[in-house]
C-alpha positions in Angstrom: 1.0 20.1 27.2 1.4 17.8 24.2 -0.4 14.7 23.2 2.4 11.9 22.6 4.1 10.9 19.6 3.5 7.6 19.4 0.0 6.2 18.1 -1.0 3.4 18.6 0.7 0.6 17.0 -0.8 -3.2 18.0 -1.8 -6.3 16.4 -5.3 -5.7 15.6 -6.3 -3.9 18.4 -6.1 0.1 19.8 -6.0 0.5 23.4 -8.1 3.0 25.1 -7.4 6.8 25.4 -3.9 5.6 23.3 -3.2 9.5 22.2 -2.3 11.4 25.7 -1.2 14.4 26.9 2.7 15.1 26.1 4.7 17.0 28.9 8.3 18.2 27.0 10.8 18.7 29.3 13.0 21.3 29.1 16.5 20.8 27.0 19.3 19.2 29.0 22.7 18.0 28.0 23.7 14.6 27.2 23.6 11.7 29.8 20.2 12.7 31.0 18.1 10.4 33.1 14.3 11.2 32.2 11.6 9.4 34.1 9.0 12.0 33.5 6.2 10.3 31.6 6.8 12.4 28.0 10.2 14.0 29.0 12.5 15.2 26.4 15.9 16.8 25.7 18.2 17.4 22.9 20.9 15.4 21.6 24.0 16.6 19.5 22.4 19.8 19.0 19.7 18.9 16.0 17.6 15.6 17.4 14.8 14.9 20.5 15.7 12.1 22.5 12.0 11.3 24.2 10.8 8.6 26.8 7.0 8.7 25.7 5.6 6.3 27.7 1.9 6.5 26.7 0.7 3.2 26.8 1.4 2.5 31.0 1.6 4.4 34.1 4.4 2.1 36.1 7.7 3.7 35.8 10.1 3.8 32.7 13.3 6.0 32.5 15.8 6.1 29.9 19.3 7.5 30.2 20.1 10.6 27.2 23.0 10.9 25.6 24.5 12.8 22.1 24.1 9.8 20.3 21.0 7.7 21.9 19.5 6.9 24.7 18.9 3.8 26.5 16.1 2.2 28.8 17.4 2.4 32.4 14.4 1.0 33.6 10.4 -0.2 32.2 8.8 -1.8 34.5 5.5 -1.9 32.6 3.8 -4.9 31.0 1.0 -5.2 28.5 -0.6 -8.2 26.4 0.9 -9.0 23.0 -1.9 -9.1 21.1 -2.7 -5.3 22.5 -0.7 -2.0 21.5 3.3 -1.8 23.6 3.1 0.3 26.5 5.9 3.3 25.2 8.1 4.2 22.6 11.0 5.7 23.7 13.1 7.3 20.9 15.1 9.8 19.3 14.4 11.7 16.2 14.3 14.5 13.6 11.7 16.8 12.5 8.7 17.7 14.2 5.7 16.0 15.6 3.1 17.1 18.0 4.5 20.4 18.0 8.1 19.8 19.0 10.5 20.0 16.7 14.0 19.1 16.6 16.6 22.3 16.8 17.0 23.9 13.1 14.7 20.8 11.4 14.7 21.1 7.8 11.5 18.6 7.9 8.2 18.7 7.2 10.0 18.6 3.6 8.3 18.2 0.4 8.8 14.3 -1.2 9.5 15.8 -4.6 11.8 18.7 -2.7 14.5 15.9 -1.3 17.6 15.6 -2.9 18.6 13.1 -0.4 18.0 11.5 2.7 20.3 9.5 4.4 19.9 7.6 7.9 22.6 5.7 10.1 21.4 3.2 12.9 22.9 1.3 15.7 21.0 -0.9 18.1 21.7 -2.7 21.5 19.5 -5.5 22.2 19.2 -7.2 25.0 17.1 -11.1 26.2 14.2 -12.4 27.9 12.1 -9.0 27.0 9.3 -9.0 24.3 9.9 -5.7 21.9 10.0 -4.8 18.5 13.0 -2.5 17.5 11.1 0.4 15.1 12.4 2.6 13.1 9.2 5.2 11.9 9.4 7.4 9.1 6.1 9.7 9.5 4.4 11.4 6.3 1.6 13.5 5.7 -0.5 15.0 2.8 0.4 18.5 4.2 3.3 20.3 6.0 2.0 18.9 9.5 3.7 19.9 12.6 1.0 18.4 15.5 -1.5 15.7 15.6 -1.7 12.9 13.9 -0.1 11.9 10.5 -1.7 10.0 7.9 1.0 7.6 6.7 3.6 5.6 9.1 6.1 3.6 7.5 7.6 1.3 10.6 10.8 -0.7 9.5 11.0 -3.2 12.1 15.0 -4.6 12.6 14.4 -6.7 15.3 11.3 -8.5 17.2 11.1 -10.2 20.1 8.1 -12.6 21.3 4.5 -13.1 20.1 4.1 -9.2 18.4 2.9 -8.7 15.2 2.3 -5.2 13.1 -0.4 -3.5 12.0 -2.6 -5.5 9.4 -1.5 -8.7 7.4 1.2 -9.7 5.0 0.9 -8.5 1.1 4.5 -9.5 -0.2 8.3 -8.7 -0.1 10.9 -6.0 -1.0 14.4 -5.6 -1.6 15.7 -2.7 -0.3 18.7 -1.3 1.0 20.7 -4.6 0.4 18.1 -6.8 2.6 15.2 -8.8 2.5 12.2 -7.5 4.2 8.3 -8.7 4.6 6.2 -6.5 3.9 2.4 -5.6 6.3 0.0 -3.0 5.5 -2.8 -2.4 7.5 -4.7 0.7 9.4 -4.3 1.6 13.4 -7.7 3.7 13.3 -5.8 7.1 13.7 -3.7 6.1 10.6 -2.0 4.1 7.8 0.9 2.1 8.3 3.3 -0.1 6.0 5.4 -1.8 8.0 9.2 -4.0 6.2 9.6 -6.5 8.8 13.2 -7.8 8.8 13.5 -11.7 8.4 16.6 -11.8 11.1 17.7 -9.4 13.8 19.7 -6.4 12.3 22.5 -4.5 14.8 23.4 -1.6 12.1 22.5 -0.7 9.4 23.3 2.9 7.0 20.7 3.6 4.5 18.7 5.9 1.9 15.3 6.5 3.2 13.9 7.5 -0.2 14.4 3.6 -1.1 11.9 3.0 1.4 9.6 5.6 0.9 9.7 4.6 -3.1 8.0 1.4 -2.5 5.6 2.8 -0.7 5.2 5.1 -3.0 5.0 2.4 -5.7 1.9 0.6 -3.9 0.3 4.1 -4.3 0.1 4.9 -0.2 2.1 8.2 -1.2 2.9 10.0 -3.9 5.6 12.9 -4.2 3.4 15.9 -3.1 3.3 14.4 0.6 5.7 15.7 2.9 8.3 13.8 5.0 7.5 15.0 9.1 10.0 13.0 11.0 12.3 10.1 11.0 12.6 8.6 14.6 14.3 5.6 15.4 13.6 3.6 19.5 11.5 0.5 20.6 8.3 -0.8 21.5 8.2 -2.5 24.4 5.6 -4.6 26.0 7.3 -6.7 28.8 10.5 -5.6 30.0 13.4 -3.7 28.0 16.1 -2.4 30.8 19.2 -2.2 28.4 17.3 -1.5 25.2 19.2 1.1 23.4 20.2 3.3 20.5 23.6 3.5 20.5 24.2 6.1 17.0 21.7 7.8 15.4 21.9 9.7 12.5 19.1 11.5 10.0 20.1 14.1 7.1 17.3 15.6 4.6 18.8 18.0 2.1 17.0 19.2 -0.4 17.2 19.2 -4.0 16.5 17.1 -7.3 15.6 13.3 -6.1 17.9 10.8 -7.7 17.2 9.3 -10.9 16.6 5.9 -9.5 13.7 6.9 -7.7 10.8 5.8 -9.6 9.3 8.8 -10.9 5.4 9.7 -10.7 4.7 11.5 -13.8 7.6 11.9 -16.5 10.8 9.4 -17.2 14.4 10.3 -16.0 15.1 13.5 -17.5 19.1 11.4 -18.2 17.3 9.2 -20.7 17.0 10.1 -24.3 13.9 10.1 -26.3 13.6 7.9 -29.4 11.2 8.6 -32.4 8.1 10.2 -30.5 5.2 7.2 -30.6 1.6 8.3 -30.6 0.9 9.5 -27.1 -1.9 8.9 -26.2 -4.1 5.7 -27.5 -6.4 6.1 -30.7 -9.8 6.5 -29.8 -12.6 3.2 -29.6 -16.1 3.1 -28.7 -17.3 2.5 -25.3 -20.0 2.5 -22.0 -20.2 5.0 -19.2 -16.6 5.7 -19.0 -13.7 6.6 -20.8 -10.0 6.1 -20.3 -7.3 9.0 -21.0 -3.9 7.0 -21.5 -0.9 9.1 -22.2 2.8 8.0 -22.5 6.5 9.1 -22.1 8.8 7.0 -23.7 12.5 6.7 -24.5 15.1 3.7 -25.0 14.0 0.2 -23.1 11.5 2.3 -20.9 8.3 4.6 -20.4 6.1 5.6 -18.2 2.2 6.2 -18.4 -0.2 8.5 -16.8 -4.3 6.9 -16.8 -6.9 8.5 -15.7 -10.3 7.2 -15.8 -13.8 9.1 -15.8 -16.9 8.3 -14.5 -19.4 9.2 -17.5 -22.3 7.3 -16.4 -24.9 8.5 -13.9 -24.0 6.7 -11.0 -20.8 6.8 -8.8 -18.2 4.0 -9.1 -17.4 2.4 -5.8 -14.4 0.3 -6.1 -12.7 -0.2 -9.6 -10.7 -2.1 -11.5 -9.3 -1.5 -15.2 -8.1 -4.1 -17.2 -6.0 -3.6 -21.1 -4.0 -4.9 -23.0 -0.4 -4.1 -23.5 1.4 -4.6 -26.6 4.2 -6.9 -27.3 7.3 -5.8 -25.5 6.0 -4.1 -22.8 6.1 -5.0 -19.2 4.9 -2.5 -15.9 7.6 -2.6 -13.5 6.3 -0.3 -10.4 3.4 1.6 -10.0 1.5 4.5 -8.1 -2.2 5.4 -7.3 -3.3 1.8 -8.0 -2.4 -2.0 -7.6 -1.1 -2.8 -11.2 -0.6 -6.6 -12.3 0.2 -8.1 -15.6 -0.5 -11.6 -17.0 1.3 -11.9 -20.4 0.0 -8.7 -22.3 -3.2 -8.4 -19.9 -3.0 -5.5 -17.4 -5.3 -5.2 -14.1 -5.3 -2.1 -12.2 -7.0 -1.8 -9.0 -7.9 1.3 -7.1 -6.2 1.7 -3.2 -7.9 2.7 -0.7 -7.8 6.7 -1.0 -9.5 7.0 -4.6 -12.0 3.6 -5.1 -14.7 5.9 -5.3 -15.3 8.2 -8.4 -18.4 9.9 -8.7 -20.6 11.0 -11.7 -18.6 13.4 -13.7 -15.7 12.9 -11.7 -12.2 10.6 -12.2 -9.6 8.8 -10.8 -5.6 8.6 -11.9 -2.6 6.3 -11.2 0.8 5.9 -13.2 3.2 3.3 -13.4 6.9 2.7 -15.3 7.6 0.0 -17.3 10.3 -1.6 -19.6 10.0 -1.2 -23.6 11.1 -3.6 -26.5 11.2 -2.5 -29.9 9.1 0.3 -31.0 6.1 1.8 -29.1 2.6 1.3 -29.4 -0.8 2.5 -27.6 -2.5 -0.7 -25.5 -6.0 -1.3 -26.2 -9.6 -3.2 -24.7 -9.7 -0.9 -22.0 -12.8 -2.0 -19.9 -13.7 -0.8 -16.1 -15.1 -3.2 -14.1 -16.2 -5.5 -17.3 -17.3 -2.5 -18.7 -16.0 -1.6 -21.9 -14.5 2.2 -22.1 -14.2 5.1 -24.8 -10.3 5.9 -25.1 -9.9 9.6 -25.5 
């Protein structure tokens, strides 16, 4: 007995008892009809094709093959502004104990060398659906239960459904477009890239994703990759939904040099003159500010780390600076970083806003360089003015 997959995923709402009991079926070849509520099988040797209907008890069967599945039947129906009543899907790597044959997932972020994912959809009228794609991530090598981080790119929607949470801004990625939601189910985060326009196919790098969410600090590269799964959402209707090729491959290795990194730049780029590395010290209040750089030609990256030298805990921060001439922060991790000119505002996420007495909090970001570097300065937390050191 396993509890499902799915969790729940719904505009603003959770529905009752949402995490069930799975039942796996036993492996079958392809071109299997499964009605049973959670019944799985194998496809092409190394993904789960599973029905997973969690959120309904009227009937839904979907028909197995190598490279998909389709929904044969769903005769369930639930409100929009409520969670969908399945997700039936196919996928690698594990969750709630069941794990695709000879998974190379969970896998370390900073242990990927690559991952690549292929991914044909059949859509079909008059049903209300979102087409979701979920990439499932965790702070540890988690094989059951739930995970802490779903990432949900969504290629096609269909009536009055919304994700998880509100809008906070747009990415480029993977050639497209996307909106991007952030927002909490209860059981877990989720960052959802909500394609502008139906997509039928697409082939992409699934570290692109997972670097912008890396880069709003919801990850960072000691979290593991679980599973990538790929099906629909229903919540009226969906006979004829269906995943006509699937594809997932994780190797590991060294993660490509485009990938934003968290704590050092591209090992490719040369290093100029070495610049001071970390800023010259100033008088302060109750905290003080550890800035240290990495630098080389037209780029750098910094690692901050604030601590809490006062008496009382910080709840919620933000750290503003200055940043000389000819610098400007590109992407960042473990905080919300803006700049304004030369003036820089970090602002905690929701994982570290709290730093007790004694205690500290860290982010990082990458940024471009002009001329020669120097250490920024005016380093105050939350209007507070902080030692450097």
């Amino acid at each position: 007995m396993r509890r499902p997959i799915r969790t729940i995923l719904a505009a603003g709402l959770l529905a009752a008892g949402g995490l069930v009991v799975v039942v796996a079926a036993n492996p079958a070849a392809a071109d299997t009809q499964i009605c049973d509520q959670y019944g799985t099988t194998t496809a092409a040797g190394r993904y789960v094709v599973q029905n997973n209907r969690w959120g309904t008890s009227a009937q839904q069967c979907i028909n197995a093959t190598d490279s998909g599945f389709t929904i044969t039947t769903q005769q369930g129906s639930a409100a929009t502004n409520g969670a969908p009543v399945s997700y039936p899907s196919i996928y690698l790597g594990c969750h709630y104990t069941n794990c695709s044959p000879g998974s190379p997932l969970p896998m370390q972020l900073g242990s990927i060398g690559s991952a690549t994912s292929s991914i044909n959809y059949t859509y079909v009228s008059g049903a209300v659906y979102d087409a979701a794609y979920d990439i499932w991530l965790d702070p540890s090598p988690k094989r059951d239960g739930v995970n802490q981080m779903e990432v949900m790119i969504w290629f096609n929607r269909q009536g009055p459904i919304q994700p998880i949470g509100s809008v906070v801004g747009n990415a480029n990625i993977a050639g497209r477009s996307w909106e991007v939601w952030r927002g909490s189910n209860g059981a877990n985060n989720v960052i959802s890239y909500v394609a502008p326009s139906a997509i039928s196919s697409l082939t992409f790098s699934v570290l692109d994703f997972l670097a912008d969410v890396r880069n709003r600090g919801a990850i960072t590269n000691s979290w593991y990759l679980t599973s990538i799964q790929a099906g629909f959402e229903p919540w009226q209707g969906g006979a004829g939904l269906g995943v006509s090729g699937f594809s997932a491959t994780v190797n590991g290795g060294t993660p490509p040099t485009t990938t934003p990194p968290t704590t050092a730049p591209p090992t490719t780029a040369p290093p100029t003159t070495a610049p001071p590395t970390t800023a010259p010290p100033s008088t302060g209040g109750a905290c003080r500010v550890t800035y240290t750089a990495n630098t080389w030609s037209g780029g750098f990256t910094a690692d901050v780390t604030i601590a809490n030298t006062g008496s009382s805990a910080v709840n919620g921060w933000t750290l503003t600076y200055n940043l000389p001439a000819g610098q400007q922060v590109s992407n960042a991790w473990n905080a919300t970083v803006s700049q304004s000119g030369s003036a820089v505002t970090a602002r905690n996420v929701g994982y570290n806003g709290t730093i007790p007495p004694g205690g500290s909090a860290s982010f990082g970001y990458q940024g471009t360089l002009s001329g020669g570097y120097s250490a920024p300065s005016g380093f105050a937390l939350n209007g507070t003015a902080c030692t450097q050191g």
